[in-house]
C-alpha positions as CSV (number, residue, x, y, z in Angstrom):
1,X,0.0,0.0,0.0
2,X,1.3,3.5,-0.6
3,X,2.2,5.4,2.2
4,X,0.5,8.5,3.0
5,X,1.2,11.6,1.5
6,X,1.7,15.1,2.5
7,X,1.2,18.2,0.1
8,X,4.6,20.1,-0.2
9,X,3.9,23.4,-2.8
10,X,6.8,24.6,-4.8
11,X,6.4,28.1,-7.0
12,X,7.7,26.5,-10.6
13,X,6.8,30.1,-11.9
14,X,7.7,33.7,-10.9
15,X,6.4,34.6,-7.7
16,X,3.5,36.5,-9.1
17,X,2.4,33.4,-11.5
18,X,-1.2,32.4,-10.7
19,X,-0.7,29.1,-11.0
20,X,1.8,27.5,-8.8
21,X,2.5,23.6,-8.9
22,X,2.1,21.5,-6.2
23,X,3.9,18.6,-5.5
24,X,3.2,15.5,-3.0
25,X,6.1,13.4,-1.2
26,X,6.1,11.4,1.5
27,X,7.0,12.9,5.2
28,X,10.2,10.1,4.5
29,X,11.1,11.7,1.7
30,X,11.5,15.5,2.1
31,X,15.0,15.8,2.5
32,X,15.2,14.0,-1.2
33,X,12.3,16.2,-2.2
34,X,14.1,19.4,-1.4
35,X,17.4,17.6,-2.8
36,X,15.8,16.7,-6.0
37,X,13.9,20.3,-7.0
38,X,17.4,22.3,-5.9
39,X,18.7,20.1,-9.2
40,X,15.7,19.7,-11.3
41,X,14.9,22.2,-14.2
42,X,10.8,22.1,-14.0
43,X,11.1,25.7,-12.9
44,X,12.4,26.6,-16.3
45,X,9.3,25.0,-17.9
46,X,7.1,27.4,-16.4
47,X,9.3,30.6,-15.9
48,X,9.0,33.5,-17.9
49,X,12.7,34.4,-19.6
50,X,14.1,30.7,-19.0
51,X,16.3,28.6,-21.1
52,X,14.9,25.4,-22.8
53,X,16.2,22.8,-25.6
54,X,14.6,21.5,-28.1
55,X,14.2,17.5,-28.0
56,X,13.5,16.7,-31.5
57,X,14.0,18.6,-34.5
58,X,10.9,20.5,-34.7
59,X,8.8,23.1,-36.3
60,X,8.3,26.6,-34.2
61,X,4.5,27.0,-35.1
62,X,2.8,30.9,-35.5
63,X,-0.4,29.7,-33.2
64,X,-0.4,26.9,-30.4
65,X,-1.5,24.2,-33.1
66,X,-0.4,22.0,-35.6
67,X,-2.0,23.4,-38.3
68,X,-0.8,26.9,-37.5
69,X,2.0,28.5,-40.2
70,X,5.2,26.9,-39.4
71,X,7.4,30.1,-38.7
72,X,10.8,28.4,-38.5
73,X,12.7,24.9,-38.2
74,X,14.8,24.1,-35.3
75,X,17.7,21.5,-35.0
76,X,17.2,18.7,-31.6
77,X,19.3,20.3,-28.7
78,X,18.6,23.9,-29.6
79,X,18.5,26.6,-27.4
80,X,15.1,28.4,-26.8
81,X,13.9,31.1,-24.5
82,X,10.2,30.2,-22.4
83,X,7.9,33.3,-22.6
84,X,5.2,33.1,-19.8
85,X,2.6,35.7,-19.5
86,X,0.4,35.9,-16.6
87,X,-2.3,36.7,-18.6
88,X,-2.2,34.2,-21.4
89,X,-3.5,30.9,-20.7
90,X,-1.5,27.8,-21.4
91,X,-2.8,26.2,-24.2
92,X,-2.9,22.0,-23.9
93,X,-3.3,19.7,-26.7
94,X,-3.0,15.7,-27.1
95,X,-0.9,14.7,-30.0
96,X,0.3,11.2,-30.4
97,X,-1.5,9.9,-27.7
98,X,0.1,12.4,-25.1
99,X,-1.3,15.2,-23.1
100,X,0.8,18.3,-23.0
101,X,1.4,22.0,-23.2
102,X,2.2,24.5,-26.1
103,X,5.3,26.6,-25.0
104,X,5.5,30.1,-26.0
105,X,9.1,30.5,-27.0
106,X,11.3,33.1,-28.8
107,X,15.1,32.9,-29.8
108,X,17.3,33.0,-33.0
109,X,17.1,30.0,-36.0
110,X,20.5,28.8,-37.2
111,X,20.6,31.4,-39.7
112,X,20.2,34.3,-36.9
113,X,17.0,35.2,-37.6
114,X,14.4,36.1,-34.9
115,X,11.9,33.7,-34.1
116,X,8.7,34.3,-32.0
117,X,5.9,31.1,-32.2
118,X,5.2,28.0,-30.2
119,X,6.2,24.9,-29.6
120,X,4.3,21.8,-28.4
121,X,5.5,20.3,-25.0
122,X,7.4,17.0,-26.1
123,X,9.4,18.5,-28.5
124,X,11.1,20.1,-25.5
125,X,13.1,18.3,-23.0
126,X,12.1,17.8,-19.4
127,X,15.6,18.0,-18.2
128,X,18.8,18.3,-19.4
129,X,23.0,18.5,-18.6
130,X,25.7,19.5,-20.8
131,X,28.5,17.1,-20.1
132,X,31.6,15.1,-21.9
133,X,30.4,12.1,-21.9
134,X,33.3,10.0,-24.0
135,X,36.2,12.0,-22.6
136,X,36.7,13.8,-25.6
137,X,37.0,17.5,-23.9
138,X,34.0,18.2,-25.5
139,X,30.1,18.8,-23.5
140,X,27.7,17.2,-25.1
141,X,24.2,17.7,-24.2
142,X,22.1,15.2,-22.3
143,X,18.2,15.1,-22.8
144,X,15.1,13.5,-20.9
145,X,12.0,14.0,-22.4
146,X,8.8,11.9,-24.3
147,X,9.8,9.4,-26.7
148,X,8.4,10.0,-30.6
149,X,6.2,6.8,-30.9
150,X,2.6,6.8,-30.7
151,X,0.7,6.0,-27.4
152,X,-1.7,3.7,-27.7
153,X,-3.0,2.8,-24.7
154,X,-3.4,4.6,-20.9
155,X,-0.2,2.0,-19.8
156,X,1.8,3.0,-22.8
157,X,4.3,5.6,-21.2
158,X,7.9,5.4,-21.9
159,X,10.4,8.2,-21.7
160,X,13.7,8.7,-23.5
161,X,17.4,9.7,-23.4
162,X,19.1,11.5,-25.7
163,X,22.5,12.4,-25.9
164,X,23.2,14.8,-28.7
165,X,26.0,16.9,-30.6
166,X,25.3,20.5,-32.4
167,X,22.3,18.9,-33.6
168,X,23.0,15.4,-34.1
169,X,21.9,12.2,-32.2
170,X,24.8,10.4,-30.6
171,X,22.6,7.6,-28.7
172,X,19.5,7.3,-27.1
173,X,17.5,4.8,-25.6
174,X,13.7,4.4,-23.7
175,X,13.2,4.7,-20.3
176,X,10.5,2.3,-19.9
177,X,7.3,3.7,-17.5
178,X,8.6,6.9,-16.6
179,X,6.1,9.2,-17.5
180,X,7.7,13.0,-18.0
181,X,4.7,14.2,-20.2
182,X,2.2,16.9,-18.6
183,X,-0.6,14.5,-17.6
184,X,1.7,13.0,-15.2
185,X,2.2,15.9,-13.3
186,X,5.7,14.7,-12.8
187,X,9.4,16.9,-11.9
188,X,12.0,15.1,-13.9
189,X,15.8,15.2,-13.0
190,X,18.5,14.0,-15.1
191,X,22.2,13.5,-14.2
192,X,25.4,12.4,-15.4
193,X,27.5,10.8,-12.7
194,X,31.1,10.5,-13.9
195,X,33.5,7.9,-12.2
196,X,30.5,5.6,-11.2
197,X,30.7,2.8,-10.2
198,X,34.3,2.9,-10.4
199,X,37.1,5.1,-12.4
200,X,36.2,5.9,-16.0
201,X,33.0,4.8,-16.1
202,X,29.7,6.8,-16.5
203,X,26.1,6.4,-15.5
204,X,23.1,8.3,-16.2
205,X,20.2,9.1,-13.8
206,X,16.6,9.9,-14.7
207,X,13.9,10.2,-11.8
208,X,10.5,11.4,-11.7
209,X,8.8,13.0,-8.4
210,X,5.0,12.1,-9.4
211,X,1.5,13.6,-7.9
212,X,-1.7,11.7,-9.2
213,X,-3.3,8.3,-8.4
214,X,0.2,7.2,-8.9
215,X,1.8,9.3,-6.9
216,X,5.2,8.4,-5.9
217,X,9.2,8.3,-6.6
218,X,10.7,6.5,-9.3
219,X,14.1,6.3,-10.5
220,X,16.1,4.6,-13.3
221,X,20.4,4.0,-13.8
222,X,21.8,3.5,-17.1
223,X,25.3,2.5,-17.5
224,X,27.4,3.8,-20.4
225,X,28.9,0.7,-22.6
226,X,32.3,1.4,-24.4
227,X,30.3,1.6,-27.2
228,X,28.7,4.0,-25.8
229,X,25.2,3.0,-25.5
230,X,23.2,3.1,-22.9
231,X,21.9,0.1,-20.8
232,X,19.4,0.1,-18.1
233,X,20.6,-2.0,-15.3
234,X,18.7,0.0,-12.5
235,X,15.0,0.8,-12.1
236,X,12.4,1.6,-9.3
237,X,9.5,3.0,-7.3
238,X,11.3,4.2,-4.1
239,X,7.9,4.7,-1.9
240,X,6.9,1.4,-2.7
241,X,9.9,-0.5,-2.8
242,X,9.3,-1.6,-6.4
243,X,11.9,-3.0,-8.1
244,X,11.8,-3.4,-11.9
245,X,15.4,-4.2,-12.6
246,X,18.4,-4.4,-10.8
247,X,21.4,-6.1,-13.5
248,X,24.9,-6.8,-12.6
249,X,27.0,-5.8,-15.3
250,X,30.8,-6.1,-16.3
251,X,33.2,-2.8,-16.9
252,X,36.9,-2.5,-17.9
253,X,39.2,-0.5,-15.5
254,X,41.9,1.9,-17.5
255,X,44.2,-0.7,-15.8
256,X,42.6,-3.8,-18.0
257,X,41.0,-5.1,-14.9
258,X,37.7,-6.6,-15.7
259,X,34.8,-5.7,-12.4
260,X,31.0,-6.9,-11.7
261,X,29.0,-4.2,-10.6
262,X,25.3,-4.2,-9.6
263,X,23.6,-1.4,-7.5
264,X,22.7,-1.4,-4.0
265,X,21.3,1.2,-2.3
266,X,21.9,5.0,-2.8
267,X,24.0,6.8,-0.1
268,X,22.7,9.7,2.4
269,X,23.7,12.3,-0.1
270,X,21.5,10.4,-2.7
271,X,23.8,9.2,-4.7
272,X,24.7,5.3,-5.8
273,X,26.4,2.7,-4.2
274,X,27.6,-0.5,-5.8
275,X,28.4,-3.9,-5.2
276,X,32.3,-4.0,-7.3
277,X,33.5,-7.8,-7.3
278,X,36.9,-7.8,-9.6
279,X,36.4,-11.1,-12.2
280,X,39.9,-10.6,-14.3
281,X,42.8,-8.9,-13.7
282,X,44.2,-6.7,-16.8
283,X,47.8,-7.0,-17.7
284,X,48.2,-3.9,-16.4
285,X,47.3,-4.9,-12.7
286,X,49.3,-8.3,-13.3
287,X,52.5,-6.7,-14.5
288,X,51.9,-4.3,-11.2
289,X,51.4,-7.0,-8.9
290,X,54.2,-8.9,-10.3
291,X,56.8,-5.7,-9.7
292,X,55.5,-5.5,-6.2
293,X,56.1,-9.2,-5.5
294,X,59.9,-8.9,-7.0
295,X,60.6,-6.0,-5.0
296,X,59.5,-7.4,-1.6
């Protein structure tokens, strides 16, 4: 059974918005809750003046419709500005089986021209975090938002990541269940945690603070293969102790050592901890070991 939950209101808009969100979480949980929104861009998604990114290539529309007269094209990843008047309604529409906002939004097209039109709510990410992700010196930019297939039922929600380059799709993969669109009601958080679980490696965090029938926590890990994919080998619902997956999985160390990792419980500061069990040693760690031995 869920636990009971208490109402905990956070202003996602300017102080003088009318409408501010509210958000439930568990009296167990509001030290995470306070964590989470301190790191989580839903305030930009309802803030007047705020930075946003585009999470598909898309078409800026004149009105807050599909049919409307396309006034520009942008490029997935792109930077756009939110405009938020407290006097203009916020338009909704379901497209593709998902319910979700039209975002008034401004900025310049890749040609420099000024662009003033809307956009509809899952072309837009949820959250998002510029990082290198392949240790190449360069920040590329990290996405969560809705995934482009159509919804065909009430159960089918799935979100996605998307890891992209001036424009262009590097990976991405589905985040099965987590539902990010504006129906849910959800704050989203994404995060790219470097040197986890060990040296070199990378994961990627996506979580969901929900309010609804289904309110409740949910979080997913995805570890970062040297190919440079991305596989799901964490996922839960925190308040009900819900485990969808929890998959060991095998990394190289930069010393050739080969390790077993699965996760076990996230720390007091909210980050993972993990289970490391070494299964081969690289020649690096031999030839190491083997220097050691000759000088004792």
């Amino acid at each position: 059974m869920r636990k009971f939950f208490v109402i905990a209101a956070i202003v996602c808009f300017s102080q003088s918005y009318l409408f501010p969100q509210v958000r439930f979480v568990d009296r167990a949980y509001e030290d995470y809750y306070q964590w989470f929104h301190e790191r989580s861009q839903v305030n930009n998604l309802y803030s007047d003046g705020a930075e946003l990114f585009t999470f598909s290539e898309v078409s800026v529309r004149e009105g807050a419709c599909l049919e409307s007269e396309t006034v520009t094209c942008l490029p997935m990843g792109y930077r756009i500005v939110n405009i938020v008047d407290e006097m203009e309604e916020l338009p909704k529409d379901e497209i593709n089986g998902y319910h979700d906002l039209w975002y008034h939004v401004s900025g310049s097209d890749a040609s420099g021209k000024y662009f003033n039109g809307y956009i509809w709510g899952a072309y837009i990410a949820k959250s998002w975090q510029f990082e290198d992700v392949d240790g190449d010196g360069i920040k590329d930019l990290a996405m969560l938002g809705i995934g482009d297939h159509i919804r065909k039922s009430t159960k089918d929600i799935n979100a996605e990541i998307r890891i992209v380059r001036n424009g262009k799709l590097l990976t991405k993969t589905t985040v099965p269940g987590l539902c990010v669109f504006e129906e849910c009601a959800s704050s989203t958080l994404l995060r790219i945690l470097k040197d986890q679980p060990c040296k070199g490696a990378l994961i990627v965090e996506v979580s969901t603070m929900t309010i609804g029938c289904a309110a409740g926590i949910e979080k997913a890990y995805y570890f970062q293969t040297p190919s440079g994919n991305l596989e799901r080998v964490f996922h839960a619902e925190l308040t009900s102790n819900r485990q969808y997956r929890n998959r060991s999985f095998e990394y190289t160390q930069p010393n050739g050592d080969t390790v077993l990792c699965r996760f076990s419980h996230d720390d007091d500061q909210f980050n993972p901890v993990w289970n490391i069990k070494k299964v081969k040693s690289g020649a690096n760690s031999i030839a190491e070991t083997t220097r050691k031995k000759a000088r004792a």
